[in-house]
N, C-alpha and C positions, 0 to 999 in steps of 0.2 A: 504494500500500500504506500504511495507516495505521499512524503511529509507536507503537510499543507504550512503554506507560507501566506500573511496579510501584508499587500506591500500599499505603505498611505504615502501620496502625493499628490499636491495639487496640480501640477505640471501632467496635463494629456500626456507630452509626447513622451515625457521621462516617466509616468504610469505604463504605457504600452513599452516601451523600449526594456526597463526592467522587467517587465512581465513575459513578453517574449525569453529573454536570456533564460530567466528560470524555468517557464516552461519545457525549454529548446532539454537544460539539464537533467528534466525530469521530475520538477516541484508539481504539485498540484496549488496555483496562483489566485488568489482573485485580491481583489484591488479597491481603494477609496480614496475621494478624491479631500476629505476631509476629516477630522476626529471622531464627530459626531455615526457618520457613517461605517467608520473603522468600529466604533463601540455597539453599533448596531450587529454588524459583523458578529465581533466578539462575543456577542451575548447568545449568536443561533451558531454555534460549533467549536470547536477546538482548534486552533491552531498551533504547528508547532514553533512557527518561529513569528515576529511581526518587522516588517523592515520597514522606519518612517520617515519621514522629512523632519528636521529639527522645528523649522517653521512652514506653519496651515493657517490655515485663513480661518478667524476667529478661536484658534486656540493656538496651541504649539504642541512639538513633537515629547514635550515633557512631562504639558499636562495631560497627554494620550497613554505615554508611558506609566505612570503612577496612578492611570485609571484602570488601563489594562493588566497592570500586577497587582491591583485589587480584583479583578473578576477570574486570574489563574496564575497564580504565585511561580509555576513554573514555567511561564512563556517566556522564551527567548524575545531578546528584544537590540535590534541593529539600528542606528538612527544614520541617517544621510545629510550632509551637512555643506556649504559651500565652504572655498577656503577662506573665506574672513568672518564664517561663524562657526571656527572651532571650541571656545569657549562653550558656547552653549553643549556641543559634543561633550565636552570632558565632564561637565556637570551632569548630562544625562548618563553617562558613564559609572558615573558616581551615584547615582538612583536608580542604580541597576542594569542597563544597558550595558549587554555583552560588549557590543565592539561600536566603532561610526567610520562612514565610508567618505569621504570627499570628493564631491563633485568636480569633472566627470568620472562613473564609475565605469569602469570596463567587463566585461563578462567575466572577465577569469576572475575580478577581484569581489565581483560580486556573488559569486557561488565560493569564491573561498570564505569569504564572510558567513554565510548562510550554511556550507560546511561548518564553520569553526561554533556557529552556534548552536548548534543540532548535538555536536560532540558535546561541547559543554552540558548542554540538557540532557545526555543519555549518559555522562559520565556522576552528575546528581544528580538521577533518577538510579545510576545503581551505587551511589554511594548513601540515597536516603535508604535504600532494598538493606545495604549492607548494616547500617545500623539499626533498620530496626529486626536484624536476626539477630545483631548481635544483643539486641535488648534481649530479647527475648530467650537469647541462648544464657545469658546469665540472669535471666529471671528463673528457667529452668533449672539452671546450678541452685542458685538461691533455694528453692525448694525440695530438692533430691538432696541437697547437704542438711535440711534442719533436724533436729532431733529432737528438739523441743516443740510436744503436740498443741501446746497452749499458742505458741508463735506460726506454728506451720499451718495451721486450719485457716487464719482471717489472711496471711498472705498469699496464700496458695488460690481461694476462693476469691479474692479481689486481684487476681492474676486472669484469671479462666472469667470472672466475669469481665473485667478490662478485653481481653480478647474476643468475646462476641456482643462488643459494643451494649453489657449492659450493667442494671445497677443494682444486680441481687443475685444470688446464689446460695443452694445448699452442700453439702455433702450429705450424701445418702451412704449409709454403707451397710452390707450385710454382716447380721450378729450371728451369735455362735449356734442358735438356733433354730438358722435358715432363715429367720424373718431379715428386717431391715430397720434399722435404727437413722436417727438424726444427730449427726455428730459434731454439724456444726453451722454457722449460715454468716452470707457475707451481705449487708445492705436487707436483711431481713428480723422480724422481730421474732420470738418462739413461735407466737400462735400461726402467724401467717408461714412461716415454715415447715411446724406439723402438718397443718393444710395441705400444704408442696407433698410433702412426702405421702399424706393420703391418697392426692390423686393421682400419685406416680407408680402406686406399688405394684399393678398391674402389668404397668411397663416396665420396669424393673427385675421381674420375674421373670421375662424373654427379653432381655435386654441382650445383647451379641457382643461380643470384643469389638474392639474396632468398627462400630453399627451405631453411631446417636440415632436416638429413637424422640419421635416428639410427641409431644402431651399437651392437649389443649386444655385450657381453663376455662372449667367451669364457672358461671356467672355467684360473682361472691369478693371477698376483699381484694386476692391477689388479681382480679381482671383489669384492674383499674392500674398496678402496674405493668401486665404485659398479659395480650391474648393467650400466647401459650410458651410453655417448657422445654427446653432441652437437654434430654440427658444424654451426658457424656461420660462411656464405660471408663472403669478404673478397674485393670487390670491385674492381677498376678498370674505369672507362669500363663498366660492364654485363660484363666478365668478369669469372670466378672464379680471384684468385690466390694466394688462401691459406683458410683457416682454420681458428678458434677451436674444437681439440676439448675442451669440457668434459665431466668426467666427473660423472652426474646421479643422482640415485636416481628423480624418477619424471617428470613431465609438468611445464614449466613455466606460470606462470599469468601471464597476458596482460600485467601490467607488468614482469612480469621478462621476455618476452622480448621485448617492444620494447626495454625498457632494454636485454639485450646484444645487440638488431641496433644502437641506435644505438651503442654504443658502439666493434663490430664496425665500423661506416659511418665511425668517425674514425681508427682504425686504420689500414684501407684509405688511407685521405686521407694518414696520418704516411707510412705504409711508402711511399707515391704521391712525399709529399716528399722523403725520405729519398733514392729514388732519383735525383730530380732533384739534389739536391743530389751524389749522388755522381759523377753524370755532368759537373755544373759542376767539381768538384773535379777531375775527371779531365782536363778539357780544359785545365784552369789549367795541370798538369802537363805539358804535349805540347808539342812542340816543332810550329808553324806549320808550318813547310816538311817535314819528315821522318817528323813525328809519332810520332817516338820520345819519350822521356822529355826532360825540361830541368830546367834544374840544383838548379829548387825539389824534384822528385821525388828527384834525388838525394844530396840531404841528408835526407829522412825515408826514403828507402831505406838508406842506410849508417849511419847513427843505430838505425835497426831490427834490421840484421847487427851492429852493436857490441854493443847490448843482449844480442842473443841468446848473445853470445860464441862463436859455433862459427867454425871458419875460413873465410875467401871470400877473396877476389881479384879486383882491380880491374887493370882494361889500360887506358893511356893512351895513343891511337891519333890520328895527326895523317898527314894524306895528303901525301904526296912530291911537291913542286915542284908542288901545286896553283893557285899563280897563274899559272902559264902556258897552262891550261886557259882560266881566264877571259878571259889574253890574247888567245892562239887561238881561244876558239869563240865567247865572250861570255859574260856574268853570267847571261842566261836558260840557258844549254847549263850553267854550273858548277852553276847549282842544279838542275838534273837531275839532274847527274851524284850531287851528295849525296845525292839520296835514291834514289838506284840504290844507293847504297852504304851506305844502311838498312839496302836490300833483302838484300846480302851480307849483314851483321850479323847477323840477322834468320835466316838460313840457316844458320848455324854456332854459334849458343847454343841453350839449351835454354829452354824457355817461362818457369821459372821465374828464370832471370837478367833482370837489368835493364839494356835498355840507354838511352845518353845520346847526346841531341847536346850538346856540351860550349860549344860557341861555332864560328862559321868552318865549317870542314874537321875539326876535331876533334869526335873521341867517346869516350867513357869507357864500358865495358863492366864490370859487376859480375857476379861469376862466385858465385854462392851457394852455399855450403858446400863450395869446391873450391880446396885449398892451392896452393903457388907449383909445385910437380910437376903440379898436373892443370891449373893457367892457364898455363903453357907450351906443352901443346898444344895448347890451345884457342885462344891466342893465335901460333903456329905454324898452324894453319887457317884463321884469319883472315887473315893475313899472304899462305899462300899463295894463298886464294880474289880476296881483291883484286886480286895484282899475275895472275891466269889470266884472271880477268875481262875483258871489254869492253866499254865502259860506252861510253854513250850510240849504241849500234848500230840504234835504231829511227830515231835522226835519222840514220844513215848516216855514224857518223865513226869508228866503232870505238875507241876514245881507251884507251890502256893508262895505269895509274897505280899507284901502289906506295903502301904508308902505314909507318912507322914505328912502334914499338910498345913502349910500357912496363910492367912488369909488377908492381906492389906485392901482398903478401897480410899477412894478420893472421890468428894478429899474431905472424908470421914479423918481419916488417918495421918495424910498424906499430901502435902502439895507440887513434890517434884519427884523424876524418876531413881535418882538417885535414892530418897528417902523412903519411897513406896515399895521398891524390889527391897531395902535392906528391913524393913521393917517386916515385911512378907514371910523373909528369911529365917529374923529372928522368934517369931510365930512358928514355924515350918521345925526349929532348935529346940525351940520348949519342947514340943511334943516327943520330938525324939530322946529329949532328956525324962518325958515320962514313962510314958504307956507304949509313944509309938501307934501306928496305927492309928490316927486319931487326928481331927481339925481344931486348930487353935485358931485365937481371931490376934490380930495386932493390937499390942498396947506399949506405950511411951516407956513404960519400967520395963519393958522386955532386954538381958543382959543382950551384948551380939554374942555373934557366932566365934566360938574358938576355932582356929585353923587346924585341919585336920579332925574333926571330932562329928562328922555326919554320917556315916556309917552306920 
């Protein structure tokens, strides 16, 4: 397709004379003999380059230029000038005007001109391409590097909606039990996004990798920001685990939605790390042998119930004349028998408490929003499952054992971690200094613990 060229002059002869040369080189031409008509021009089509006279008749070639790079910021602009009005040239030059031609102009120098501005427009037309991949390409880093889910949800989401020209987005993602949750929203309030995610779910459900699927809106809050949705999958390994529903007013156009599949493809990638990393984080916390909690988890667990300030309750539990076990059966039989005795734990709290291997034979059990009345019983249940129990009966030894049991709560007792675990403890020592077998509750005259003497 040949580049279209506006050539303004008020001069017939020097209108057709330039007109010819460019035609002759293969421009497609057309011509005005004044501003007024050049803006006419302007206003029904695209041209790529404009070549003008400096001075027209009731305007000038300056105030044409400065109207014309109002109506297309990237139009080439060449001005023609006699030689005793090059000043005017140099100042049009300086308002933008690629090059200016000096009367009289020759052919050759008139398609070199009209070359040299064509190049300049296709070399910032691919130097604006180039920047904005490279936006975009470190928008994408930006997002595949965050690890932080609090930071990565509202920029990821105001990425992907920036890319299809709008000004709301959710994240959808699928939870562990096949359904689909709301994990986060950009330019959206909750309700209006639970909404989103209602009338998505259907679509969601045959949603395809690489396949945005669209969802019209139904007449209700969110129609007033946009007719309809667009979800864009987020992928792992080739399934779909979540995605980007923005809300669109009509068809996206082919750079904006590569731009938000890739961006949509780094997402995937963070949310892919994010996981891994929670699952390292989680194994950090576990205890080798029992796989209960260990003692780095519970310090950001009691730290987290302090914040919160509601009441909970910790049990300091240490098993009764557990070295004798190891004497009698052996060190492989005692570390069964511990995590047999998980297994109890495990059976008499509720999913939201936390429990500890502590060190040894000992475990610490955090009772979540449950004062020194309601960790009594709970710690009475424990007490009586262990010492009913018979543990290690698959290897045929049947082995009875009892644990001891101390009971702190907060902030009954207690206002910091340090003081609630040593208080628990020394609770957890009386006993063992008695009967054994047996819940004690915390109190202030409670001696501590002598080193070495819990056995």
């Amino acid at each position: 397709m040949a580049h279209a060229v506006l050539l303004v002059d008020d001069e017939r002869f020097a209108r057709t004379v330039y007109a010819d040369y460019l035609r002759a080189a293969g421009y497609d031409v057309e011509v005005a003999a004044d501003a007024e008509a050049a803006l006419a021009l302007l206003r029904q089509r695209r041209y790529d380059v404009l070549l003008t006279d400096v001075i027209l008749p009731g305007s000038s070639g300056l105030d044409l230029l400065a109207a014309a790079k109002q109506l297309d910021p990237n139009l080439e602009v060449a001005v023609i000038t006699a030689l005793d009005e090059v000043d005017p040239a140099v100042r049009a030059m300086k308002s933008g005007a690629s090059d200016y031609l000096v009367k009289p102009v020759t052919p050759e120098q008139l398609q070199l001109t009209v070359q040299r501005c064509l190049s300049t427009r296709e070399l910032l037309a691919e130097n604006k391409s180039l920047r904005a991949h490279l936006k975009l390409f470190e928008a994408g880093q930006r997002i595949a590097a965050t690890l932080d889910r609090d930071k990565l949800l509202p920029m990821a989401l105001a990425a992907v909606a920036a890319s299809c020209r709008s000004a709301a987005a959710a994240l959808l993602e699928r939870a562990q039990d096949g359904g689909w949750v709301l994990s986060g929203a950009h330019g959206l309030e909750y309700g209006p996004a639970a909404d989103l995610l209602g009338l998505c779910r259907g679509a969601l459900e045959r949603l395809a990798p690489e396949r945005p699927a669209r969802v019209d809106i139904v007449p209700g809050e969110l129609t007033a920001l946009a007719p309809r949705a667009l979800l864009l999958p987020i992928t792992d390994d080739g399934a779909v685990v979540g995605a980007a529903a923005v809300l669109v007013a009509g068809e996206l156009d082919g750079p904006g939605a590569e731009a938000a599949a890739f961006l949509c493809r780094n997402l995937g990638l963070a949310l892919k790390n994010l996981g891994r990393l929670q699952q390292v984080e989680h194994l950090a916390y576990l205890d080798d042998l029992t796989h209960l909690y260990n003692l780095r988890y519970l310090e950001v667990a009691l730290a987290r119930e302090l914040d919160g300030g509601k009441p909970f309750s910790v049990l300091f539990l240490d098993l009764d004349r557990f070295k004798t076990v190891n004497d009698q059966y052996g060190h492989l039989s005692g570390s069964r028998l511990l995590v047999e005795v998980a297994r109890v734990l495990r059976s008499c709290v509720r999913d939201d408490d936390v429990l500890v291997r502590y060190g040894g034979d000992e475990y610490v059990v955090l009772l979540v929003g449950i004062d020194s009345g309601g960790g009594l019983k709970v710690a009475e249940r424990i007490r009586r499952a262990i010492e009913d129990h018979r543990f290690l009966s698959r290897e045929g030894s049947r082995v009875r054992i009892t644990a001891s049991i101390g009971l702190a709560s907060f902030p009954e007792h207690a206002q910091s971690k340090a003081e609630i675990l040593d208080l628990a403890d020394r609770a957890m020592y009386r006993g063992k200094r008695s009967t054994r077998n047996v819940v004690y509750m915390a109190s202030k005259d409670l001696p501590p613990v002598p080193a070495g003497e819990r056995s």
